[in-house]
N, C-alpha and C positions, 0 to 999 in steps of 0.2 A: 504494500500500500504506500503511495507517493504521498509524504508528507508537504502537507500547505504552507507555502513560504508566507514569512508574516516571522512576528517578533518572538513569539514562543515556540516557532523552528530554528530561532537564534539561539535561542536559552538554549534548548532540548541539545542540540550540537554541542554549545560550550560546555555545557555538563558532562555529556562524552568525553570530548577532550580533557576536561579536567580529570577524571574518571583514571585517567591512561595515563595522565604526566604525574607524578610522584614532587616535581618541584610545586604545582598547584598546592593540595595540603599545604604542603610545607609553608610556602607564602601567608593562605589564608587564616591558617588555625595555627597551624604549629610553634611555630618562631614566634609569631606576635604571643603565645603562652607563655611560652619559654623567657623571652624577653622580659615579660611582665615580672615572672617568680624570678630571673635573677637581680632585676631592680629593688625587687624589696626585699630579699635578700639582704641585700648588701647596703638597705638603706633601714632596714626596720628597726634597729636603734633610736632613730628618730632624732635624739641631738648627739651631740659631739661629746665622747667622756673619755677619759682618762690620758689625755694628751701628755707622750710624755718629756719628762722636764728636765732641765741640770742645776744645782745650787750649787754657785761656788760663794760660803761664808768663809767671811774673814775673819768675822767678828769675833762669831761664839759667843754670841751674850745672851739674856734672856729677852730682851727686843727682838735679836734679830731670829732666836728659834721660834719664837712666837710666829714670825712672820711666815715663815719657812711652815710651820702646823697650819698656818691659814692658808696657807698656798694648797697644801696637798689636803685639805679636805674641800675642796672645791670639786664637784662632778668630774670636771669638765678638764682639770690638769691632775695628774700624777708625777711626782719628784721620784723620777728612779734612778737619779742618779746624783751623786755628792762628789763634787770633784774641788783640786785645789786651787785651781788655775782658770784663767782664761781661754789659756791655749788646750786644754785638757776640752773644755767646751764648744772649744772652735773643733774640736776632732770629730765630735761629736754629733756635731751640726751637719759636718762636712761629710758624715758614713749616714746620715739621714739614722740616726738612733733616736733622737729629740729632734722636738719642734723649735723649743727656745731655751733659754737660759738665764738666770739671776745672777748677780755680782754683788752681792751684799759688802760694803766697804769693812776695812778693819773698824773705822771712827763712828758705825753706826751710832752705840751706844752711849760713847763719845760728845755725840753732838746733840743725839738726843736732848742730856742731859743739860749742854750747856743753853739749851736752847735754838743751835744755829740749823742748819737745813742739809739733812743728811741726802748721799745723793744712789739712788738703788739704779742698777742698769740693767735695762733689760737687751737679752738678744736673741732675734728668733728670725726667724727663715720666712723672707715673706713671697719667695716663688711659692710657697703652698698658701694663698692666699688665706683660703679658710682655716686651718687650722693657725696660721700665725693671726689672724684677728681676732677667736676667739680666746686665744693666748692675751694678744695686746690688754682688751675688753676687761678679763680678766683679773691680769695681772695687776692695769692701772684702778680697778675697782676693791684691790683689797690695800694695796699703797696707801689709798685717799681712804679705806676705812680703820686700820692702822695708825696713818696722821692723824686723823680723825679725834679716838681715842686717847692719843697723846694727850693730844694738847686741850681737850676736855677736863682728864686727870692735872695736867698742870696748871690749869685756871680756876680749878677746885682747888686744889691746892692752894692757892693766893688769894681764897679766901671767897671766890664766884658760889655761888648758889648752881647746881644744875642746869636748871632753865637761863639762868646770867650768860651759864659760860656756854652754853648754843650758842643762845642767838648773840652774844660778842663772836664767837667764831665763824658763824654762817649767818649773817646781818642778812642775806640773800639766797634763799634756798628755791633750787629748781625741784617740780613737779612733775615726774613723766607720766602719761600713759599711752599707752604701747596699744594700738586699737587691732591688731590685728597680727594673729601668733605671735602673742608675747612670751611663748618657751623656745622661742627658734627653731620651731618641729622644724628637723629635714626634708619629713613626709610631707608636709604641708607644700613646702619651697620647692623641694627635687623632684620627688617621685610621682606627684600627681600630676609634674610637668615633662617629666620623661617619659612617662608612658603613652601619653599622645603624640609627642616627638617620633618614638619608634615606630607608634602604630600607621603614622604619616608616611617613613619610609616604606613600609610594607605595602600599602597601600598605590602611592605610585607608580612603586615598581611593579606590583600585580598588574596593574593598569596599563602600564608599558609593554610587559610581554603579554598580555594578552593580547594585544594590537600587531605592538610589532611582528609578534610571531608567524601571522597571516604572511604579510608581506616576504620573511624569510625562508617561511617552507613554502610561496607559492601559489596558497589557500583560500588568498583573498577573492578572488573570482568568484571559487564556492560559497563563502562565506558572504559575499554580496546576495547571489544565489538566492540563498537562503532567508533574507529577507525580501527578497522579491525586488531587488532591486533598489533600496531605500537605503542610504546610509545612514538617516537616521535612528531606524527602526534595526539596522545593525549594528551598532553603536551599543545604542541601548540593552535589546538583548542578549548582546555579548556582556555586559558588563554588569547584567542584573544576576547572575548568581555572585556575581562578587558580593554586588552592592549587599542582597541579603546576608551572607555570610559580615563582611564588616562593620556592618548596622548591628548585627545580633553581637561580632567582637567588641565594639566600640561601646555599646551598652553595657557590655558583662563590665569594660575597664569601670566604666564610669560607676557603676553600681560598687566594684571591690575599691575604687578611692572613696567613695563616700559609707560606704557601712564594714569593711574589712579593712582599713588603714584609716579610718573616725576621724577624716578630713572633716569638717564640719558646710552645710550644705545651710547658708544664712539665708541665701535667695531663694528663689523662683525654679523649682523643677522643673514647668515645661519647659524654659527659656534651655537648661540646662540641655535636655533634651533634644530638644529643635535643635539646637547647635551643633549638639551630636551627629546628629542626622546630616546637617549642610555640610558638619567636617569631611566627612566621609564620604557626601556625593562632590564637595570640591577639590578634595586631593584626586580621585578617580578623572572629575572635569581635568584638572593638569596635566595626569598620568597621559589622557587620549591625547591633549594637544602636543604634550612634547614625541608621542610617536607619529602622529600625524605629520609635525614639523618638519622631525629627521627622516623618516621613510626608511628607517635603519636601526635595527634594534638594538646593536651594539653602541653604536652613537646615541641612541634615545635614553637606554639605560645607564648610560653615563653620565649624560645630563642629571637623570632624576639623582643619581647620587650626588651630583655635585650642586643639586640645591635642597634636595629631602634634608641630607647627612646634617649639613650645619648650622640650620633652620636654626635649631632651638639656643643657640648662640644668639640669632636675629630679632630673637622672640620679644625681651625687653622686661625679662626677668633676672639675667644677670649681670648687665648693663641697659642702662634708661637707652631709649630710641631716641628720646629729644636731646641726647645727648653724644648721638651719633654722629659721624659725618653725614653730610646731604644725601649721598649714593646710599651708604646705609642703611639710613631710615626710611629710604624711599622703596630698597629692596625687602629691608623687614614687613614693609607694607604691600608687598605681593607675593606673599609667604600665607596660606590659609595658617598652620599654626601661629602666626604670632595672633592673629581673632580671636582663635579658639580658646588658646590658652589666656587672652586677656578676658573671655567671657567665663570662662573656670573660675578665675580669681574674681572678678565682678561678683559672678552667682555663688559661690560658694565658699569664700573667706569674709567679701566686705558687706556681702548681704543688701548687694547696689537694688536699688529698683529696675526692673525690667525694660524700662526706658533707656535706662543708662547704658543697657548691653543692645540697645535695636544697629548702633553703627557695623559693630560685630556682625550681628547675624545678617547684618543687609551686605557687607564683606562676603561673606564663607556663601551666600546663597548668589551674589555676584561672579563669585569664582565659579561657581556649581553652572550656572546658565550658562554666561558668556565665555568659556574655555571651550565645552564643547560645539560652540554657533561658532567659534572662532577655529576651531579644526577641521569643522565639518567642508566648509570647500577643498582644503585641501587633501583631506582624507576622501573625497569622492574622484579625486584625480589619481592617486596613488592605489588605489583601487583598483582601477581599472587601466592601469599604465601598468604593461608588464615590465619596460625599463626599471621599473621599483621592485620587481619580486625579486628574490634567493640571494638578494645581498644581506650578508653575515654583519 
């Protein structure tokens, strides 16, 4: 029986082929699994602990071990190591054993005493960005609570009442609050930002070789075929067992960041949702134009690597956008992930109104329409031009 060309003799075909290629799985389900559990893996601690540290005291007084107990009961650094010297710490630094190091002077207790201003050095390795800030942060937060103390006790001393000798020592005291992850979850920052990152590259690049591949083995004739003629009804069909399967991955993500990594979900679900949704039909809209472009799957799949891969760099979560260069900022903004993930953090850390996230989703449903209206001519000439088939 001669099956009816039309969009669901599109689908019916690519489920076949999928059926037969062992890389398909792989793309749609597997990797994006895999990817997800070694991300949180390696990130489900959540914040930064036990950083480890070098003390080099001079002192040895009871200031400065004091200082040295306040150091190592902080989460977040571990003193494993006590050494004499500076050069002993510079060794140290330089076989990457520690993040940073203390210099406690011989005069701590010294000057303490006389009143004059004791000087504590810190040194720490700031090619590892994150762990040397949370060192800095750290470090200078127990200095200033230490000072602190001092000179509280010594204004008591000279005869201040409690409350006197605050507010003579802090005449001006700052007030923070921290409106949004005030523990520094990682999950919050990294992980619910990585895993749409990966699932972006996956995505593309299913969406590349699934196109490409017509062209390379040939196939494209048939596969026109098969919808009767219609590229756009080929397009589509080919791309709707994806779409199903991504829609169904991209939901499972978004469900294990919000109830199995207890991201906190302040906003609007449908928005959450919906954006899901446009994520995944605009990276696919990309994936078709960049093979429609090149007519060459090797060329096409490179592309998507070399703009999928570095996205989340673009994105404007680990450097500001508006603090980009002009090429930068303007490439972060035809990136679907940098939307997506600015509509994540909208809908579900800052608890924006759904108004707030409509630029976003008017972006990602942008990319969705006009990517594939924009490869569609040229994908009905490569098509049907065999000068474009069985190039590798």
């Amino acid at each position: 029986m001669t099956e009816h060309p039309g969009l669901m003799c599109v689908a019916r075909r690519e489920l076949r082929r999928i059926s037969e290629r062992p890389i398909y799985p792989m793309l749609l389900v597997v990797l994006p699994l895999i990817s997800f559990a070694l991300l949180w893996i390696i990130f489900s601690a959540g914040t930064v602990h036990d950083l480890p540290m070098a003390v080099i005291d001079l002192d040895e007084s009871p200031p400065s071990r004091r200082f040295v107990r306040m150091l190592d009961a902080i989460p977040s650094i571990a003193i494993t190591h006590r050494v004499g010297s500076g050069l002993d710490a510079e060794e140290l630094l330089l076989s990457g054993e520690i993040y940073g190091a203390v210099l406690i002077p011989d005069d701590l207790e010294r000057n303490v005493l006389r009143g004059t201003t004791a000087v504590v050095t810190l040194y720490r390795n700031s090619q590892f960005m994150l762990p040397s800030g949370v060192i800095r942060r750290d470090v200078l937060a127990t200095v200033a609570t230490l000072s602190a103390g001092i000179e509280l006790h010594q204004r008591e001393a000279r005869g201040d009442s409690p409350s006197q000798a605050r507010a003579r020592f802090e005449p001006i005291r700052t007030e923070r609050h921290v409106l949004f992850n005030p523990w520094l979850n990682y999950i919050y920052f990294l992980v619910s930002s990585l895993l749409p990152a990966m699932l972006q590259i996956f995505i593309i690049v299913a969406s590349v070789h699934a196109v490409g591949v017509e062209l390379k083995d040939g196939t494209s004739r048939d596969w026109l075929d098969a919808a009767g003629g219609s590229v756009t009804r080929a397009v589509v069909g080919k791309l709707l067992p994806y779409t199903i399967t991504y829609v169904i991955v991209a939901l499972f993500m978004l469900s294990l960041i919000l109830k199995f990594m207890g991201v906190p979900r302040n906003g609007d679900l449908p928005a959450l949702i919906a954006g899901t949704l446009l994520f995944v039909f605009a990276c696919q809209g990309l994936g078709t134009l960049l093979a429609a472009s090149f007519a060459n799957l090797r060329l096409a799949t490179s592309a998507a690597a070399f703009i999928a891969t570095p996205a989340f760099a673009f994105a404007g979560l680990t450097f500001p956008i508006d603090a980009m260069p002009p090429f930068a900022s303007a490439w972060a903004m035809l990136l679907p992930l940098t939307h997506y993930l600015r509509l994540l953090v909208e809908q579900m850390v800052h608890g924006a109104p759904t108004s707030v996230s409509l630029p976003g989703l008017s972006a990602l449903a942008g990319f969705a329409v006009l990517a594939p209206l924009l490869a569609q001519p040229r994908l009905a000439r490569v098509l049907s031009d065999e000068r474009f088939w069985g190039q590798k």
